[in-house]
C-alpha positions in Angstrom: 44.9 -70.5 -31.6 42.2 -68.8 -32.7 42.1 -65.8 -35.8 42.1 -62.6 -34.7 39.4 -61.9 -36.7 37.2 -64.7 -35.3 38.4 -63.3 -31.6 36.7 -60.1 -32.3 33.5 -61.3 -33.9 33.1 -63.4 -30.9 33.9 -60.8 -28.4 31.4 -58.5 -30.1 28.6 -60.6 -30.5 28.9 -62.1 -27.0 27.2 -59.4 -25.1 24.3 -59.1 -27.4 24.1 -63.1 -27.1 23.7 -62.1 -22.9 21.6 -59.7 -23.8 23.5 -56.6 -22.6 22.7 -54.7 -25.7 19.0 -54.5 -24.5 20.1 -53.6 -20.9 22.3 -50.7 -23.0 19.5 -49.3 -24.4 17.5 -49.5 -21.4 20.0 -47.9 -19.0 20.7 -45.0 -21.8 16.7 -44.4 -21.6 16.7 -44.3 -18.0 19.3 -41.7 -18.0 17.8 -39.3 -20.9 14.5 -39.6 -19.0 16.2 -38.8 -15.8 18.2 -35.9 -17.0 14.8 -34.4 -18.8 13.0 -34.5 -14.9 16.2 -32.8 -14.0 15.6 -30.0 -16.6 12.3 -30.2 -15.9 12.6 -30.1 -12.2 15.4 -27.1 -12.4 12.9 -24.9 -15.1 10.2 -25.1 -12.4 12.7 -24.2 -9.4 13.9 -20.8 -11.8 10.1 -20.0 -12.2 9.2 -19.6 -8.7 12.4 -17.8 -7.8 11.9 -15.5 -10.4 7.8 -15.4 -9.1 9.1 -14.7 -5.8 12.0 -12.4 -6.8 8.8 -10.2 -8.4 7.1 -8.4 -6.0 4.1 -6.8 -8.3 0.8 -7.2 -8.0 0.2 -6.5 -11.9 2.4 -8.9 -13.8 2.8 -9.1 -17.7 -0.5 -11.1 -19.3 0.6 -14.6 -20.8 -0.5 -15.0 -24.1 -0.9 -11.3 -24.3 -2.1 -10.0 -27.8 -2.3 -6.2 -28.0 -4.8 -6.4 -31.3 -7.1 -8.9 -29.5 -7.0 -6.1 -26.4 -7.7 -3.1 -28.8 -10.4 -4.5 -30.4 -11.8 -5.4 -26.9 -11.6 -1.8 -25.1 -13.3 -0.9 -28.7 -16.6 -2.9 -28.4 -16.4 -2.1 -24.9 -16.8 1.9 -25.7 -19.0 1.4 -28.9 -22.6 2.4 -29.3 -24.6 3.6 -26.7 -23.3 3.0 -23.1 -20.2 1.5 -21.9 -18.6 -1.7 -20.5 -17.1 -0.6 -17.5 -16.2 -3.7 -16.3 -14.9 -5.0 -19.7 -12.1 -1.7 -19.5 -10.9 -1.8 -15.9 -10.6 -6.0 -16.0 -8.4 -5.6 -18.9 -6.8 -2.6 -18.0 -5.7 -3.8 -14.4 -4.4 -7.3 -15.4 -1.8 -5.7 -18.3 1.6 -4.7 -17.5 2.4 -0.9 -18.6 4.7 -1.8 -21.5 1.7 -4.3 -22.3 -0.8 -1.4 -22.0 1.4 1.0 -24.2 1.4 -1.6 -26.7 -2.3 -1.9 -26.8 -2.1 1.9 -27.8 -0.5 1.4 -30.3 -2.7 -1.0 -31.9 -5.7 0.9 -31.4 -4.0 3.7 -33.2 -3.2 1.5 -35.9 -6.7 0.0 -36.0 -8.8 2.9 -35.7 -7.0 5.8 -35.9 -7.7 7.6 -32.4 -5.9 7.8 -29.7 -7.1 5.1 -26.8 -6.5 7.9 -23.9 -9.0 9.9 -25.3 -11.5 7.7 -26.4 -11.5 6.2 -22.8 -11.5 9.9 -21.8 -14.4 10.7 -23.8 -16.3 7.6 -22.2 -15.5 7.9 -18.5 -15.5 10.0 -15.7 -14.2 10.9 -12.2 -12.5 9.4 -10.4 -12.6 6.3 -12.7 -11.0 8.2 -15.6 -8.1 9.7 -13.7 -7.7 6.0 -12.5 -7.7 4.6 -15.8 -6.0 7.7 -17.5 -3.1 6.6 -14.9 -2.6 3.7 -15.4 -2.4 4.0 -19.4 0.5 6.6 -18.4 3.9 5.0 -18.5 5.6 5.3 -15.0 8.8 7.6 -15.3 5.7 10.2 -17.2 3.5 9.8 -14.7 5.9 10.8 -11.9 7.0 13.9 -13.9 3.4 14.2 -14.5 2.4 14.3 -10.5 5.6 16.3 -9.8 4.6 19.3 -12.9 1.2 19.2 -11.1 2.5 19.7 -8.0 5.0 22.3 -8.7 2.5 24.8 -11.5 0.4 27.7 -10.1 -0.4 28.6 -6.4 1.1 26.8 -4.2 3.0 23.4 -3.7 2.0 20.5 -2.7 5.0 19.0 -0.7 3.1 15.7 -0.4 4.1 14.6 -3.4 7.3 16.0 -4.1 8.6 14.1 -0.4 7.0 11.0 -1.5 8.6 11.0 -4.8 11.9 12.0 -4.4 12.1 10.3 -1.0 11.3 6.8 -2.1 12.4 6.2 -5.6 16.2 5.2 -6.5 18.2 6.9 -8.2 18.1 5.9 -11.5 14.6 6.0 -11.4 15.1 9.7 -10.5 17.6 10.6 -13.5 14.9 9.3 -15.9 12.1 10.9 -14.8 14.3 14.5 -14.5 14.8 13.5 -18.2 11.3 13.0 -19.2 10.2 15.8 -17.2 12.0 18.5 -19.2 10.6 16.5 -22.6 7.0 16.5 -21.6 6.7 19.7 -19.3 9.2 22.2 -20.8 11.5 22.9 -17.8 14.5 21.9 -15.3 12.9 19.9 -12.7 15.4 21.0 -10.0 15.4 24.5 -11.0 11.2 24.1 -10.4 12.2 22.6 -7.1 14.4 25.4 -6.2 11.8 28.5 -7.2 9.3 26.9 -4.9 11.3 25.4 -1.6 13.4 27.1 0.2 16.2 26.4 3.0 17.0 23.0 3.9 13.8 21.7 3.1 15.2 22.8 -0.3 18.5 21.6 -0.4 17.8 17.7 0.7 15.0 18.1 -2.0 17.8 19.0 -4.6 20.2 16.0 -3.2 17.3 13.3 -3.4 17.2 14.9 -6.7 21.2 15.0 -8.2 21.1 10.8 -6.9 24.7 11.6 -5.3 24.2 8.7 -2.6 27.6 6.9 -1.8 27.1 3.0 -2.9 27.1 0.1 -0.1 27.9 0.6 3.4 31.3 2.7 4.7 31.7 0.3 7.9 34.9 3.0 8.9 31.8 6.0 8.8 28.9 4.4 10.8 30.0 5.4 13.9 31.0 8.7 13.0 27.9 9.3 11.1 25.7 8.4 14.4 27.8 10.5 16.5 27.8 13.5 14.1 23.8 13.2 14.2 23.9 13.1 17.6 26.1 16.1 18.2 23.7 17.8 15.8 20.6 17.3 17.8 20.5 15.8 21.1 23.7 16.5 22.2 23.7 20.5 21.8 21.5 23.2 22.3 19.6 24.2 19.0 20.1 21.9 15.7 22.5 21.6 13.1 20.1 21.1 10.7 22.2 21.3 7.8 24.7 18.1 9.1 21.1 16.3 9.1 20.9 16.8 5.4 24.1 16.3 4.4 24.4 12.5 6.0 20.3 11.8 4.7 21.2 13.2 2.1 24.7 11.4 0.7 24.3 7.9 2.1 22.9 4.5 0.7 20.2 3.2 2.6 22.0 0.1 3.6 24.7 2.6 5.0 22.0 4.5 6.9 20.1 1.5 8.3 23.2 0.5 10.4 24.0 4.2 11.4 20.2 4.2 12.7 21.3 0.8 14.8 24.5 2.8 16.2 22.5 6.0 16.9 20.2 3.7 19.0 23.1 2.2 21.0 24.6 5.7 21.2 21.2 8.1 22.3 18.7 5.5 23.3 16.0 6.5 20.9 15.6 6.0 17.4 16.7 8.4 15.0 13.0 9.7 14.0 12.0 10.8 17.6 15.7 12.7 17.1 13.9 14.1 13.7 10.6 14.6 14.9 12.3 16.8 18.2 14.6 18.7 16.2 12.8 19.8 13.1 9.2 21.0 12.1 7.9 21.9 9.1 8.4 20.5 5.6 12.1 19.6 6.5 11.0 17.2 9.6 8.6 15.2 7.1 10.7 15.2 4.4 13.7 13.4 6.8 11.1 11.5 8.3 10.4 9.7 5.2 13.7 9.5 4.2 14.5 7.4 7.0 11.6 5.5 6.5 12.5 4.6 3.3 15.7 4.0 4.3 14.2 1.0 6.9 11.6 -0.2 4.4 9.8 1.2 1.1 7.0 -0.8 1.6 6.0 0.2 5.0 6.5 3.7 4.0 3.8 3.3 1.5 1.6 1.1 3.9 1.4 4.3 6.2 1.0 6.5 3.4 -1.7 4.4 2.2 -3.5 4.1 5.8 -3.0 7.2 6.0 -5.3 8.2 2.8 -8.0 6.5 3.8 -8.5 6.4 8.1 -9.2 10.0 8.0 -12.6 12.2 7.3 -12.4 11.5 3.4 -10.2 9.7 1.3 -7.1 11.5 -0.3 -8.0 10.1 -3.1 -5.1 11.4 -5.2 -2.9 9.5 -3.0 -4.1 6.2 -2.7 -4.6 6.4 -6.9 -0.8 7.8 -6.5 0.0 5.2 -4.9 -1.7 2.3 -6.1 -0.7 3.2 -9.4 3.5 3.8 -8.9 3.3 0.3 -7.0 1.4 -2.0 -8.7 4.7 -3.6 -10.4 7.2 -2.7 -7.9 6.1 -4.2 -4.6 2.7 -4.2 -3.5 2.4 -7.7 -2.4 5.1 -6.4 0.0 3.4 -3.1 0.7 -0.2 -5.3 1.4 1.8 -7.8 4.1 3.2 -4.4 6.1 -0.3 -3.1 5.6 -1.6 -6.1 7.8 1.2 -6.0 10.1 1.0 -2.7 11.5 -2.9 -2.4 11.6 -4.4 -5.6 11.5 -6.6 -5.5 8.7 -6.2 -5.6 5.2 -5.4 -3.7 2.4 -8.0 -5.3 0.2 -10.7 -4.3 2.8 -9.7 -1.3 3.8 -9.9 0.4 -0.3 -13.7 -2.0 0.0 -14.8 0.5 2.8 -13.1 3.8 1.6 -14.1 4.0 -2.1 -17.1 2.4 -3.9 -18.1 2.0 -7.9 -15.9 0.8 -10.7 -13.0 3.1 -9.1 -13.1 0.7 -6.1 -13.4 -2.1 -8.5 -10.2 -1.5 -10.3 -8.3 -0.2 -7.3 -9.0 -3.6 -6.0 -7.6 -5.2 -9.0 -4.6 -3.3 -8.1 -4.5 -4.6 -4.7 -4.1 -8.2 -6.0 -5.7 -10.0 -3.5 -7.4 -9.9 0.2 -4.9 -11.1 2.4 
């Protein structure tokens, strides 16, 4: 009988004598290679859902370095003349916290303040451009909403847009930044300039009160209650309009839309349109667009701008500018949906010069 120590020494050296020690090492490679193409597989699958998740047109610059970008826009306005093209190519393909950043830098590199040396340097419609887009977005809506509260006059443009299509988080910062940078209550600016219920779905877009999710036991009773408050009686309720607009998600409100359509036969902005006038009709007609989609609210706006006898230019910069990392590329594919041509070509025809030039950057692409 055998030792047990000369058993062992046997039994251990027998499967390097087959050679199974080689196959070991082998088969533990194959795995390690397989499970790095697994990684490798799986980092590439997270990219292009967060790609696609990311609806922007302007995305964050790889490799981006905010000195490097400083000293560029510097050469670009030094001496005599300017690089126009050097300023809006850099400009356009920088996120906004990258763009802040290069601010910064310039500050610190030549002790002026970038807005006003590209001020100094540009003009028209160019420089408001440009000026925009160095604006950090929560300042620029308090920005467009000062401008269109202050001296004669409102323009209700702007205020529906804004306050109809942004959420409501959005819409506590910028009531925040607006009483830092312009000095006063936004919603107390709201109130001395509106009035009725015009006013008062202004101030509830405003307060962000809108119940979260869907209330599947209200649906019904919210279509019916719009119903009785237009179609169904002689003269409007106008005031049950606002309240329901006014207080519900816009998941909730797409589905009371579907059961006011089963319930009156027509969609809920002919209802609108028929009942209303004024301010107040436009101002629920863009909620319930918004409510649908975002981006085809800003398609039409956008069309809007442009297919007319001159270009609003304010809003297509507006516009352009507030979008540009949010959802463009969505706003660009309603854009060719509902009038056949493109986005792209459309700002090509309306606008000309290094305005059109960077606006196209903004675009992103001809689709």
């Amino acid at each position: 009988m055998p030792s047990p120590r000369r058993f062992l020494v046997a039994s251990t050296s027998l499967p390097l004598a087959l050679g199974w020690g080689w196959n070991l090492s082998l088969y533990v490679g194959m795995l390690l290679a397989l499970l790095l193409l697994m990684l490798l597989l799986l980092w590439v699958l997270l990219k292009q859902l967060r790609n696609s998740a990311y609806r922007g047109s302007v995305k964050p610059f790889v490799n981006f370095n905010a000195k490097h970008d400083a000293e560029v826009l510097h050469r670009a306005m030094k001496g005599i003349g300017t690089d126009e093209d050097a300023i809006l190519m850099l400009l356009t393909s920088r996120s906004n916290d990258q763009r802040q950043q290069i601010k910064a830098a310039y500050k610190k590199s030549y002790g002026k303040e970038l807005v006003s040396a590209l001020k100094s340097e540009l003009g028209g419609l160019f420089e408001d451009l440009i000026v925009a887009l160095m604006t950090p977005p929560v300042s620029y809506d308090a920005a467009q909403l000062r401008k269109a509260l202050k001296g004669a006059g409102t323009d209700d443009q702007v205020l529906i847009e804004i306050l109809a299509s942004r959420t409501s988080e959005q819409l506590k910062e910028i009531i925040k930044v607006y009483k830092k940078d312009c000095g006063g209550k936004l919603e107390k600016d709201i109130c001395g300039d509106t009035s009725g219920h015009y006013r008062d779905l202004l101030v509830m877009l405003l307060q962000g009160k809108k119940k979260e999710g869907v209330d599947e036991g209200m649906i019904e009773k919210d279509a019916k209650d719009l119903y009785a408050a237009g179609e169904g009686k002689l003269g409007t309720d106008e005031a049950k309009f606002v309240t329901i607009l006014g207080s519900r998600s816009a998941e909730h409100l797409r589905e009371v839309f579907a059961a006011y359509k089963k319930l009156s036969g027509s969609d809920i902005e002919d209802s609108v349109k028929g009942e209303t006038t004024g301010n107040l009709e436009s101002l629920m007609v863009a909620v319930v667009k918004c409510a649908r989609s975002v981006p085809t609210f800003f398609a039409e706006a956008l069309y809007g701008s442009m297919r007319r006898a001159g270009t609003d230019d304010d809003t297509l910069m507006r516009i352009m500018v507030s979008r540009s990392e949010v959802d463009m590329l969505d706003i660009r594919a309603c854009f060719k949906k509902l009038y056949g041509a493109s986005l792209y070509t459309t700002i090509q025809e309306d606008t000309k010069g290094d305005y059109c030039k960077a606006l196209l950057y903004l675009c992103g692409g001809n689709d």
